[in-house]
C-alpha positions in Angstrom: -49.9 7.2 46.1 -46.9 4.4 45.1 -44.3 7.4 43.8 -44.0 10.6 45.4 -44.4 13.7 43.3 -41.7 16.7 42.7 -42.5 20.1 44.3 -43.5 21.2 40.9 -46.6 18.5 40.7 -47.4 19.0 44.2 -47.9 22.4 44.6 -49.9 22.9 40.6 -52.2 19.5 41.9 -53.0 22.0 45.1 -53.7 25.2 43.4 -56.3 23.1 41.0 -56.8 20.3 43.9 -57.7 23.1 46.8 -59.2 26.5 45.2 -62.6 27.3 46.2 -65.4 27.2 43.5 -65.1 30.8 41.4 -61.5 31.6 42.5 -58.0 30.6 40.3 -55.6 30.3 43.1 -55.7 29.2 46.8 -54.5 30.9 49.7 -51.1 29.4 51.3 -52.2 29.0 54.8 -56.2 29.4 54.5 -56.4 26.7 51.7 -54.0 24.2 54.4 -51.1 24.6 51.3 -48.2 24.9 53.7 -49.2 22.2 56.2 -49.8 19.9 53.8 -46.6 20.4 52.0 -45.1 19.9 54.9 -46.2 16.9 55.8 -45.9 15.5 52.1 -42.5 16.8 52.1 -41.3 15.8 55.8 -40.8 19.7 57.0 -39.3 21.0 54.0 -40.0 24.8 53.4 -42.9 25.7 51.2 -41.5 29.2 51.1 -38.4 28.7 49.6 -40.0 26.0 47.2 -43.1 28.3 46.1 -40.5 31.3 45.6 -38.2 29.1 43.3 -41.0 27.6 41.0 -42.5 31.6 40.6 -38.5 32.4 39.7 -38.7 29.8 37.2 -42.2 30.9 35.8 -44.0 27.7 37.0 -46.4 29.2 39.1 -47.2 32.7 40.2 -46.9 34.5 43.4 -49.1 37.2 44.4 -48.7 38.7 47.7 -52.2 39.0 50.1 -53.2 39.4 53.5 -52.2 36.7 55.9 -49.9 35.3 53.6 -50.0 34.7 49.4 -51.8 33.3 46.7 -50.4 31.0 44.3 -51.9 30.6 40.7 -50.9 28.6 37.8 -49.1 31.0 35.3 -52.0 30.9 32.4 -54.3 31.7 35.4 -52.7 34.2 37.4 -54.5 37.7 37.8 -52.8 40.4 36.0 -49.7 42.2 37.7 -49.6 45.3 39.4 -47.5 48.2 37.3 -43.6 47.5 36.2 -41.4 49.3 38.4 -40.6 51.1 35.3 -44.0 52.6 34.5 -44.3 53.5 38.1 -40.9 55.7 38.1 -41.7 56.8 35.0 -45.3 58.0 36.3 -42.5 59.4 39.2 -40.8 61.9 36.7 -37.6 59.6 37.9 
């Protein structure tokens, strides 16, 4: 590796580089995401980095047990309800 790569090419080389055969996202801690990004990254938080890329619609964040799953946006799962279709399901 001669030049280092953005946040943005790190973590989309890890959700294609470190998925397990059948799946379209990887795990943050059971894949080794956050140690590695980390170390690439010399402590920097992948918390705050994964939550601004999913703000700016480069990835997606999906909460799960133990932590989340990140997914590239063409691949992502489809979301739970809008908050407005669930109030409105509410009577509210």
């Amino acid at each position: 590796m001669s030049e280092q790569m953005n946040h943005e090419e790190f973590v989309k080389k890890a959700i294609v580089s470190l998925r397990k055969e059948g799946y379209k996202g990887i795990h943050t801690v059971y894949s080794g995401f956050n140690d590695a990004f980390k170390k690439y990254f010399a402590g920097e938080n992948p918390v705050e980095v994964t939550n601004k890329l999913a703000s700016e619609g480069k990835i997606v964040i999906r909460p799960v047990k133990g932590g989340v799953m990140l997914y590239l946006p063409e691949e992502a799962p489809a979301g739970s309800k809008s908050a407005d279709e669930a109030l409105k399901k509410m009577g509210l």
